[in-house]
N, C-alpha and C positions, 0 to 999 in steps of 0.2 A: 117281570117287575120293571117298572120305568125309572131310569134314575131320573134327579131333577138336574135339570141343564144351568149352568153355571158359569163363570168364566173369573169366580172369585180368587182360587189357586193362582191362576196364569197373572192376574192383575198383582196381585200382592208380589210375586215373583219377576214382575215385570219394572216395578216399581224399585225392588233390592235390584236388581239389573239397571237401572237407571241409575241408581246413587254411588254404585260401585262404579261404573264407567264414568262419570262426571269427577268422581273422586280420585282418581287410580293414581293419576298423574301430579294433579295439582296441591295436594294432599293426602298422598299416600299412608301416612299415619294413622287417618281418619279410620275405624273400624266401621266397615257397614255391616249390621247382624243379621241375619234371619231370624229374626225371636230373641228374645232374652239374651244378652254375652252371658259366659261364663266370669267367675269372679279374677280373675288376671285380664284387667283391661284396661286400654291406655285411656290417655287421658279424654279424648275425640270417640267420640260413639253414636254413631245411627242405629236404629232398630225396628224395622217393619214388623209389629205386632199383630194385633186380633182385626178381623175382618168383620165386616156385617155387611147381606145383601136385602134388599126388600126387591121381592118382586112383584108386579103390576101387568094386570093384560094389557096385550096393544091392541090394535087397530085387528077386529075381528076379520080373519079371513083363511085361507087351505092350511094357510101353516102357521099358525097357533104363534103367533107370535107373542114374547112377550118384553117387558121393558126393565131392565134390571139396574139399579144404584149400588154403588158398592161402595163405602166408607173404609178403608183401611187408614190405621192405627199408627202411625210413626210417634219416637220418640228422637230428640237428641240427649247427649249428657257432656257436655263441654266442663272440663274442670282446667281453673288456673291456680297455682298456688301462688301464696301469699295473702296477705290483706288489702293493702293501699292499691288498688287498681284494678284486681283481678277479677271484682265481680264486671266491671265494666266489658273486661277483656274477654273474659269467657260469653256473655252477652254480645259482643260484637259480633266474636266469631262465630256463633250460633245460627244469629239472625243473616249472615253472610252466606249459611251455609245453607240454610232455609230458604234464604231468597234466589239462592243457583238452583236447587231443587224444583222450584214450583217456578222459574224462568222456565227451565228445561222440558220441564212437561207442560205448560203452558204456550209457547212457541215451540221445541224443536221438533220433540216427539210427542204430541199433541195426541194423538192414537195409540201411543205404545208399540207404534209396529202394526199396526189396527188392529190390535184387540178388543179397545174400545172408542165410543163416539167421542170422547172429552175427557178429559182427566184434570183436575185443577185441585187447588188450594182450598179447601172448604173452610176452617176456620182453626185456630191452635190459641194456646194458653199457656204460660210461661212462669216459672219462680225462678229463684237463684235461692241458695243455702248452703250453710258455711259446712265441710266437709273435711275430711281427715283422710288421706290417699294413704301413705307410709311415713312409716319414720325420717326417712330424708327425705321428703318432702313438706313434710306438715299438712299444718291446717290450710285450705284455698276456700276456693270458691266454686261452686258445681251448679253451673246454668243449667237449667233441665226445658226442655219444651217438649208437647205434646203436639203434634201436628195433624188433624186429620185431612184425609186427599179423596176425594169422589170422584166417581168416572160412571158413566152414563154409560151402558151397554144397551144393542139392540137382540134378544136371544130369537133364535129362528128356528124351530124344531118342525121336524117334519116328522110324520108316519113311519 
């Protein structure tokens, strides 16, 4: 039996490895997930979610080449408490933290380490909503963005 060749795992893991090292230092608080946090979690949250690949043939020839798009799933969850500012504040810092992200894979590690051809910003969507963290804290405000990222893979299977 043939498995199908993939390189979706590594990408999505490639990707939490990108956000943890950009974050580690500069923002240490920041939580980058693998999947869903559990419910004890600070206020700063990344999360590489669900994956989808579509595959396509390439260029007909020995080795069955094929062409593979991979869409992985980020979320943020930025919460500030209070009223007067905080939705602003948790918004800033989102879109701060979104915009180091898709820099970083856009110029620095552009391949991943060459896992893949490109990796970029595909397109994301954003609310903010008034939220309830604990009792000393109160009510704030919880920026949420969904962010999807693509990466163009070239798969190369041979016999």
């Amino acid at each position: 039996m043939n498995a199908i060749s993939t390189v979706a795992h590594q990408f999505k893991g490639a990707v939490y490895d990108a956000a943890a090292t950009l974050w580690a230092t500069t923002h240490p608080s920041m939580l980058v997930s693998y999947g869903p946090p559990g419910s004890n979690v600070p206020d700063d949250v990344f999360m590489v979610l669900g994956i989808e690949s579509n595959l396509e043939p390439a260029a007909i020839g020995p080795q069955r080449q094929r062409e593979e798009t991979l869409t992985l799933e980020t979320q943020f969850w930025i919460f500030r408490p209070g009223v007067e500012g905080a939705e602003r504040d948790a918004n800033d810092f989102l879109y701060a933290r979104l915009g180091e992200l898709e820099q970083y894979l856009r110029f620095t590690d552009t391949t991943l380490g060459g896992l893949v051809r490109e990796c970029k910003l595909a397109r994301h969507r954003s609310d903010t909503i008034e939220a309830e963290r604990a009792a000393v804290e109160g009510v704030g405000r919880l920026a949420v963005a969904i962010a999807e990222f693509e990466a163009k893979v070239r798969i190369r299977q041979t016999p």
